[in-house]
C-alpha positions as CSV (number, residue, x, y, z in Angstrom):
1,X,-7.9,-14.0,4.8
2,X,-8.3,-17.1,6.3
3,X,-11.6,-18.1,7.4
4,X,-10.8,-19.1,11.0
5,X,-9.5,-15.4,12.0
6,X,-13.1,-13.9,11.7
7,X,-14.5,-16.6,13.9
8,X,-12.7,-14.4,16.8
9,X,-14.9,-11.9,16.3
10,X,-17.3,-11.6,18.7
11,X,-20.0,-8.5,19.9
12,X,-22.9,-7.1,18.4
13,X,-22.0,-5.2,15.4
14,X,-22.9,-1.2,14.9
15,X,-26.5,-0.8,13.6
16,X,-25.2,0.3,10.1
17,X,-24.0,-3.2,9.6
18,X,-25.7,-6.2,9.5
19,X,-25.4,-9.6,10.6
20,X,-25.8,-13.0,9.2
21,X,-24.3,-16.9,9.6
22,X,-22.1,-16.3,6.4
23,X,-20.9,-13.4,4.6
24,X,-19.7,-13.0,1.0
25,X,-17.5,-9.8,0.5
26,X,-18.0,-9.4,-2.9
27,X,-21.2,-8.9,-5.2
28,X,-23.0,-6.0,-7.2
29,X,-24.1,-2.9,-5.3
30,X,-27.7,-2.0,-6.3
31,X,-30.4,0.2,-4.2
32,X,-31.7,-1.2,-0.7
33,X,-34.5,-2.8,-2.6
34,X,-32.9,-4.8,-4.9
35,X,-31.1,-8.5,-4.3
36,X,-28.3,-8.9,-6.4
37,X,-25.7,-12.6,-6.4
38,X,-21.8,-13.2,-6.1
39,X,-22.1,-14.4,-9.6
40,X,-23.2,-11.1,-11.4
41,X,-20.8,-8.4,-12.4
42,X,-19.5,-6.2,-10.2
43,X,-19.3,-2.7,-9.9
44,X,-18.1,-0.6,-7.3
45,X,-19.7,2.0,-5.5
46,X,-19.1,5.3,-6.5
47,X,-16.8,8.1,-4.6
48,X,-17.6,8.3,-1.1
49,X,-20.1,5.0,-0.8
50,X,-20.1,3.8,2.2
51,X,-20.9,0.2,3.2
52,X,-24.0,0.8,5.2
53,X,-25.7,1.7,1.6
54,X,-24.2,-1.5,-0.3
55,X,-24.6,-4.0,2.3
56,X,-27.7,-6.5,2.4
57,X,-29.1,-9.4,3.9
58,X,-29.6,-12.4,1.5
59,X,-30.1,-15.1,3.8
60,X,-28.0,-16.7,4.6
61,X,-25.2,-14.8,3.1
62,X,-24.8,-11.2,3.2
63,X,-24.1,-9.4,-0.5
64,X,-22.0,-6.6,-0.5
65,X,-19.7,-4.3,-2.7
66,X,-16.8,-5.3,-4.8
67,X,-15.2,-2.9,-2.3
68,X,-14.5,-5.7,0.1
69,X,-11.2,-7.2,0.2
70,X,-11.6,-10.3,0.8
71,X,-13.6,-13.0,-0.6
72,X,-13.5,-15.2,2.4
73,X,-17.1,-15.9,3.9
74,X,-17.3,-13.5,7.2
75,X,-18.8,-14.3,11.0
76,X,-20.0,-10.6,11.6
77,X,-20.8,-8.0,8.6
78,X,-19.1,-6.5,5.3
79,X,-18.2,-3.7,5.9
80,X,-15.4,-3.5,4.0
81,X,-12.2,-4.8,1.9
82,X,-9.5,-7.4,3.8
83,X,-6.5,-7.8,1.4
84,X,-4.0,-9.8,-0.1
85,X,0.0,-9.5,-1.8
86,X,3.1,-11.3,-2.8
87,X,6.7,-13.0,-1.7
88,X,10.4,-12.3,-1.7
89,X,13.1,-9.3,-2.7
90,X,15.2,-7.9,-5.4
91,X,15.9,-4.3,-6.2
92,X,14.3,-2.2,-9.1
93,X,11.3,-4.7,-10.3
94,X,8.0,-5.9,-9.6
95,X,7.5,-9.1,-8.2
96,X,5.9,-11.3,-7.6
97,X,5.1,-15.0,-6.7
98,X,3.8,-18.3,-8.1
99,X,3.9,-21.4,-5.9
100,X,6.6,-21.7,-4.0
101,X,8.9,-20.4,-6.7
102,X,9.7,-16.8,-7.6
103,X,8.7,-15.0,-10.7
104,X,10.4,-11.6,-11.6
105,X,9.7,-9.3,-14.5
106,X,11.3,-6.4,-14.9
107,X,9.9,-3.4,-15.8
108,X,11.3,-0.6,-18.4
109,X,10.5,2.3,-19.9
110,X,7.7,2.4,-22.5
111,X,9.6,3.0,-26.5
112,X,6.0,5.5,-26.9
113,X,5.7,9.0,-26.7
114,X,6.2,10.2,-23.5
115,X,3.2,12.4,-21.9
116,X,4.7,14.8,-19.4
117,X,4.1,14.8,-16.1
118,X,2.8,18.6,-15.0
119,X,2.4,20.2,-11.6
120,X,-0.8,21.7,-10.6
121,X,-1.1,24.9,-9.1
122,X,0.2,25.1,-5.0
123,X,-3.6,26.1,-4.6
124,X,-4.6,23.1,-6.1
125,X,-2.5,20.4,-4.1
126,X,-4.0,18.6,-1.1
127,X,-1.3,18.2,1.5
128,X,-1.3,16.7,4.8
129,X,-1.9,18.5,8.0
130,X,1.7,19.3,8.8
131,X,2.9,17.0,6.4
132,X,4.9,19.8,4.1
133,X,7.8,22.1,4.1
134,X,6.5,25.7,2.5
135,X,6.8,26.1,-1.0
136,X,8.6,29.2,-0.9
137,X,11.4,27.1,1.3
138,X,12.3,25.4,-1.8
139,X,13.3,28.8,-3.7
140,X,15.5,30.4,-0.8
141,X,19.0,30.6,-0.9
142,X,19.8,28.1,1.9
143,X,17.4,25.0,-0.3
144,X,19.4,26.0,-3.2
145,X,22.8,25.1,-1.7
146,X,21.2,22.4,0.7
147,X,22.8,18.7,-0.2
148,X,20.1,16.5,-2.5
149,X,18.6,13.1,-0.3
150,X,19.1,9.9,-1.9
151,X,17.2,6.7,-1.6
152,X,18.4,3.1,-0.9
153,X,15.4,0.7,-1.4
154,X,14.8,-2.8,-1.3
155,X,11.5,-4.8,-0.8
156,X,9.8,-8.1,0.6
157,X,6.6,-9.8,-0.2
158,X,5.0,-12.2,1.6
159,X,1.3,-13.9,-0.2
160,X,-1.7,-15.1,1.9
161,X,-1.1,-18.9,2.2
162,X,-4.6,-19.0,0.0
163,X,-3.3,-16.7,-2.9
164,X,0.5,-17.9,-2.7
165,X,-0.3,-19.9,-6.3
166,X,-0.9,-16.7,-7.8
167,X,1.4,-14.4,-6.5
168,X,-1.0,-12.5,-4.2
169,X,-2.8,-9.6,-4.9
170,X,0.0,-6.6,-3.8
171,X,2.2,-5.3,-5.4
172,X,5.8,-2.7,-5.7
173,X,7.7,-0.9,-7.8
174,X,11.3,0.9,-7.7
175,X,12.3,2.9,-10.1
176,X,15.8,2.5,-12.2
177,X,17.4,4.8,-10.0
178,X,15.4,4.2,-7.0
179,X,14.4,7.5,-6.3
180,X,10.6,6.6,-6.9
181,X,8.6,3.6,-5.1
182,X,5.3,2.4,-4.7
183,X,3.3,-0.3,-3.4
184,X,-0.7,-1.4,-4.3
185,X,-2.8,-3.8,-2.7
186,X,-5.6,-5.0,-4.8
187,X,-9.1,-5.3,-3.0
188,X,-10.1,-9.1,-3.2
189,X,-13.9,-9.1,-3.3
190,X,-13.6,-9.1,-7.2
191,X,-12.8,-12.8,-6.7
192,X,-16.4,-13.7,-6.1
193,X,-16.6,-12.7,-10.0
194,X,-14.1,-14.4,-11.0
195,X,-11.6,-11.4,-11.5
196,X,-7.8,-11.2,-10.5
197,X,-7.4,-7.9,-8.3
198,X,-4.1,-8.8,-8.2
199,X,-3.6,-8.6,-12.2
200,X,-5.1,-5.0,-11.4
201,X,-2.4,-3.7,-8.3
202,X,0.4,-5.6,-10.7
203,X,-0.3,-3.6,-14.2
204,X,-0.7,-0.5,-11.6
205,X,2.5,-0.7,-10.5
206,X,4.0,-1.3,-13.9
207,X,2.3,1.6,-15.2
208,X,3.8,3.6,-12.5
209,X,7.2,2.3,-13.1
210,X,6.9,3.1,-17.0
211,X,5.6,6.5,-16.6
212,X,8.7,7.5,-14.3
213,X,11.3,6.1,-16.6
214,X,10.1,7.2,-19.7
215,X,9.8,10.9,-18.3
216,X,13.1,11.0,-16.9
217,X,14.1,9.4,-20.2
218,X,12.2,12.5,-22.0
219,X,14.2,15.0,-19.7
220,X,11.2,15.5,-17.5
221,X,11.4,15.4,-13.6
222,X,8.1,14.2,-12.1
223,X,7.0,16.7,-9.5
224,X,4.0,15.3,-8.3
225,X,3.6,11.4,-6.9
226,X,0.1,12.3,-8.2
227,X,1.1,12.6,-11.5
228,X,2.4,9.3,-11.9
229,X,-0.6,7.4,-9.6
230,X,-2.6,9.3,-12.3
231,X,-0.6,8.3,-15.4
232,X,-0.8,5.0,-14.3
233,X,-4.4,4.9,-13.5
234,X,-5.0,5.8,-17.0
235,X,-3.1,3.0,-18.7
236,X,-4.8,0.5,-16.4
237,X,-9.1,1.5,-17.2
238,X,-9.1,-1.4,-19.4
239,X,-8.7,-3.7,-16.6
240,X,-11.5,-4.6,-14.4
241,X,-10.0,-4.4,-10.8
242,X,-9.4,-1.8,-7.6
243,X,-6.7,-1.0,-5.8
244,X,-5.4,1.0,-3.0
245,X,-2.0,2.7,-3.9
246,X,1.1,5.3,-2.3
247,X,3.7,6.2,-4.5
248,X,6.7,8.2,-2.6
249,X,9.4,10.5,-4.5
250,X,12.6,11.7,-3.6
251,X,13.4,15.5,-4.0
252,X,15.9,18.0,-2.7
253,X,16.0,17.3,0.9
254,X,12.1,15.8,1.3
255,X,10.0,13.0,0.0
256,X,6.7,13.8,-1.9
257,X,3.9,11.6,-1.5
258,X,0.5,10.4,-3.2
259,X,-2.0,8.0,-0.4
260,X,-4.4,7.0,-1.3
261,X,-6.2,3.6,0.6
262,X,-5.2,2.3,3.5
263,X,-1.7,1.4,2.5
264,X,1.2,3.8,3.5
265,X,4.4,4.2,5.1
266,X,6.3,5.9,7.8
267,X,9.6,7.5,8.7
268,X,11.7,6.8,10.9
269,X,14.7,8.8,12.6
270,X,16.5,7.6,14.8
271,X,14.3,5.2,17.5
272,X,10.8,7.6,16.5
273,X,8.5,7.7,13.9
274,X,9.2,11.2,12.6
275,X,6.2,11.1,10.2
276,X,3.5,8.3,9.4
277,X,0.2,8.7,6.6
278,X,-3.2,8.4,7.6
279,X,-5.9,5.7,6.6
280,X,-8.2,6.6,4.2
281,X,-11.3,4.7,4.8
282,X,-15.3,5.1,3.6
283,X,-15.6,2.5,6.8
284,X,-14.0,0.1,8.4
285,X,-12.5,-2.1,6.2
286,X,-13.4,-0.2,3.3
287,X,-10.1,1.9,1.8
288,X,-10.1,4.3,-1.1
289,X,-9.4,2.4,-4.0
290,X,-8.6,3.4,-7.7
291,X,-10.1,1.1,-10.5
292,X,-13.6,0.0,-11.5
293,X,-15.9,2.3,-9.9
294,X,-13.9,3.1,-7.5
295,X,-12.1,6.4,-6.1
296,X,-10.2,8.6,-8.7
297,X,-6.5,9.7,-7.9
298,X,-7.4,13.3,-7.2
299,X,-9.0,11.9,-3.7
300,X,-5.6,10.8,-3.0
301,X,-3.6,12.7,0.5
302,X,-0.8,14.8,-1.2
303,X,2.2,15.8,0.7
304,X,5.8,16.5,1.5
305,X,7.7,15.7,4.4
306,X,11.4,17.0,5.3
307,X,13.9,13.9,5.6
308,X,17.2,13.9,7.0
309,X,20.1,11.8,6.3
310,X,20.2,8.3,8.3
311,X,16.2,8.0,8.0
312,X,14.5,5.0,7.0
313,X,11.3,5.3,4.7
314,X,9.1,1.8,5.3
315,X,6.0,1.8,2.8
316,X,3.6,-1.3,3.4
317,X,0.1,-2.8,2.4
318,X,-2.1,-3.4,5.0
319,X,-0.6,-6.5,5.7
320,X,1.7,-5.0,7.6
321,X,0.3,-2.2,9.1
322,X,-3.1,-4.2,10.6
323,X,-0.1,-6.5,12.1
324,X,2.3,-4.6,13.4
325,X,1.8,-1.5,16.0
326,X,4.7,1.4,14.9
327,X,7.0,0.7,17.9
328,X,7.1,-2.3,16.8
329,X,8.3,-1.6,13.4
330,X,10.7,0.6,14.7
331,X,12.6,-1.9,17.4
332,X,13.0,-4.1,14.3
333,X,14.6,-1.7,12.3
334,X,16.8,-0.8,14.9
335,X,17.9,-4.4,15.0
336,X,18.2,-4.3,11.4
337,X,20.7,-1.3,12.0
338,X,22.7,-2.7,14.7
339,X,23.0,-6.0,12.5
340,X,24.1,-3.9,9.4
341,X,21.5,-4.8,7.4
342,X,20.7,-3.7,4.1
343,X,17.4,-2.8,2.9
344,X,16.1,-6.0,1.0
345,X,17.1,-7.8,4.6
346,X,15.2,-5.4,6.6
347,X,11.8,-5.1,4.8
348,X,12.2,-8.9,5.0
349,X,12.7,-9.2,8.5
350,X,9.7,-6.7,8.8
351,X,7.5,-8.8,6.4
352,X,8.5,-11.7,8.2
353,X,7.6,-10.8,11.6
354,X,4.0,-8.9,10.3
355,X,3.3,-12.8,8.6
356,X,4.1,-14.0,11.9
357,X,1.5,-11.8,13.8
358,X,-0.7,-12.5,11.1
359,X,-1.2,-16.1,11.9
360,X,-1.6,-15.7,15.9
361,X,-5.2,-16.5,17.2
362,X,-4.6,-14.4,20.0
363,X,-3.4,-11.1,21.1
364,X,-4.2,-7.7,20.5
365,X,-3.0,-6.5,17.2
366,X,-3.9,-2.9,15.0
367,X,-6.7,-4.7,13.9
368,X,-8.8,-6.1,16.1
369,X,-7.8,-2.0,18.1
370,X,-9.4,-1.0,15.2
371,X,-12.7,-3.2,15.1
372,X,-13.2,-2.4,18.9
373,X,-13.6,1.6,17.5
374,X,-16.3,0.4,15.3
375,X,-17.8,-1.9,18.3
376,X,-16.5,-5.0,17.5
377,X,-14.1,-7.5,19.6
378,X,-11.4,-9.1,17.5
379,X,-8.6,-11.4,18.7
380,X,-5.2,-12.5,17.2
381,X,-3.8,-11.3,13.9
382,X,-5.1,-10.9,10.6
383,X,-3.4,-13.5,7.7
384,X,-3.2,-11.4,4.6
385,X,-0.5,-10.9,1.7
386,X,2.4,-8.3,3.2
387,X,4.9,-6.1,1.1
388,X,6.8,-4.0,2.6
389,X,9.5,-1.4,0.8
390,X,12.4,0.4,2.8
391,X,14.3,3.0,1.7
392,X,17.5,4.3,3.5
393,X,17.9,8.3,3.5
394,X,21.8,8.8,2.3
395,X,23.5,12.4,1.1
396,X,25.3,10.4,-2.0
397,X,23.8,8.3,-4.6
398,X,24.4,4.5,-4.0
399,X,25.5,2.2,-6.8
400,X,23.8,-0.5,-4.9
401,X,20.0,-1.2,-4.7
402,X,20.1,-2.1,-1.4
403,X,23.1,-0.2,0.7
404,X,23.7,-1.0,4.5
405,X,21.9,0.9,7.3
406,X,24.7,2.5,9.5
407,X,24.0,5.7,11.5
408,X,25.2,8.9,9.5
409,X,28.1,9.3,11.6
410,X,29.3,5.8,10.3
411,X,31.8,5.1,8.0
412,X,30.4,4.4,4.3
413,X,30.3,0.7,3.5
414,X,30.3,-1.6,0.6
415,X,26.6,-2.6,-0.5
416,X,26.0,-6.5,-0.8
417,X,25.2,-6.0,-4.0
């Protein structure tokens, strides 16, 4: 984040935060008594921390938790993460950027032995308020001859300006048959340490990716998204790192869901948002994250949400979402569908126009509406890295990454590619 947007924040912050003339998101939480320095390790508070009991004044910086996203010294407080991410599309890899050139490595399934991914219990899963169809709808006769949902994806990243040398610190994944996707953002306070968050949301991702196609390789259907954030989150404890992660899965006629952090998506039928995740936050600015210290993938929101054909799925960091309102996203995925677009075109177009918002110095934005809840005033938009993933809802598998949005009553057309 660049240092100029927090100088619109203006107010007296909450009396949980503190205040000081410059403000280093990053450090080593310890107890109230103790002063700790950017330059020791980091570790991150445990599940549940809050920023009120990692935050102190070290005049005149303020020290706080490897929580915090962003590195950049602060006007106000820390309390909590500000991002980062990535630039540019293609179907089916992870991405990401260095310079102003493009570097893509695909991902594929791991030649080891493949560790199957089981479902818990239906007592044990944590679904959204109103976020699922009943579990005994999948078992009646009318789910059994219902048509299976397909998924068209393609994806965008945009990097900070700062971070655009390294690729930025989110990153996606779709799987071979793009029926799986996921996006991480890694928390950017790790920085002060000298540590690459970003290396951390990347081998996330990858993870994820491997663990779907070596299971469907194996003849195993994932059936959780929380399988596969978990699988993932076990391959990646050797890195130090945090990251806030949703994975989304197509099945039968609905998409199943692992959020956890402040990323997440939304869909969209017709000109409403049908269904959209909720934050998960230990304060403002401060997402569930997975990695060093951090929050484990059981705390992740579970659910499934019915789709229908001719909806579009659009999963983001919070590059996007802290920069665009909904109906926002929405009008420019209608554009995108009276243009023809496909989906690589549309999550840039949304990319684009959250990078735009990003960089204004005025305005209100999701944001600075969100300070204001916490008692603070913020103006203009706030620069951070931006992926963005969108996925068409289709009855018939596509032989294209990335086929054209039409309306369901449409004729079929060719994909671009």
């Amino acid at each position: 984040m660049a240092t100029n947007s927090f100088s619109r924040l203006v107010g007296t912050p909450p009396t949980s935060a503190f205040v000081a003339t410059t403000a280093s998101c990053a450090g080593t939480t310890s107890p109230a008594t103790t002063t700790t320095t950017a330059s020791s390790p980091p570790s991150s508070p445990g599940h549940g921390a809050t920023s009120s009991s990692s935050l102190f004044v070290h005049s005149p910086s303020v020290i706080c938790s490897s929580h915090h996203r962003s590195a950049t010294p602060l006007a106000f407080m820390c309390p909590g993460p500000l991002t980062s991410s990535s630039s540019s599309s293609s179907a089916y890899s992870l991405f990401s950027s260095g310079g102003s050139s493009l570097f893509h490595s695909r991902l594929f399934a791991s030649p080891s032995p493949v560790a199957r991914l089981y479902a818990s219990p239906a007592s044990a899963r944590r679904f959204a308020d109103g976020a699922e169809l009943a579990d005994d709808a999948w078992d009646s006769p009318r789910a059994e001859h219902a048509k299976t949902l397909r998924l068209a994806s393609g994806a965008h990243m945009i990097p900070h300006p700062e971070k655009r040398h390294k690729g930025g610190e989110d990153a996606y994944f779709l799987s071979e048959d793009g029926q799986v996707v996921g996006v991480a953002d890694g928390v950017g306070g790790w920085a002060l340490s000298g540590i690459d968050s970003g290396l951390y949301s990347k081998s996330l991702m990858a993870e994820a990716k491997k663990a779907v196609e070596a299971a469907k390789k194996a003849g195993v259907q994932p059936t959780r998204a929380t399988d596969i954030m978990q699988k993932a989150y076990d391959h990646t404890k050797h890195l130090v790192g945090s990251s806030t992660a949703v994975i989304l899965m197509a099945e039968g006629q609905s998409v199943k869901y692992s959020n956890l952090g402040d990323s997440g998506f939304m869909v969209i039928r017709g000109d409403k948002v049908a269904f959209r995740t909720r934050e998960q936050t230990h304060a403002f600015n401060t997402p569930y994250q997975i990695g060093t210290g951090g929050d484990h993938p059981t705390d992740a929101e579970e659910g499934r949400v019915a789709v229908e054909e001719g909806d579009i799925i659009v999963l983001g960091t919070d590059g996007l979402f802290d920069n665009l309102f909904d109906d926002q996203i929405v009008e420019i995925v209608k554009q995108g569908r009276q243009e023809k677009r496909d989906a690589d075109e549309v999550a840039e177009m949304i990319a684009r126009r959250a990078h735009k918002a990003g960089s204004r110095t005025t305005g209100e934005m999701p944001f600075g509406k969100n300070a204001r809840t916490y008692g603070y005033q913020y103006q203009g938009g706030k620069m951070d890295d931006i992926t963005v993933v969108v996925s068409f809802v289709s009855s018939s598998p596509s032989s294209s990454p990335s086929a054209p949005i039409s309306p369901p009553s449409s004729p079929q057309q060719k994909a671009k590619f």
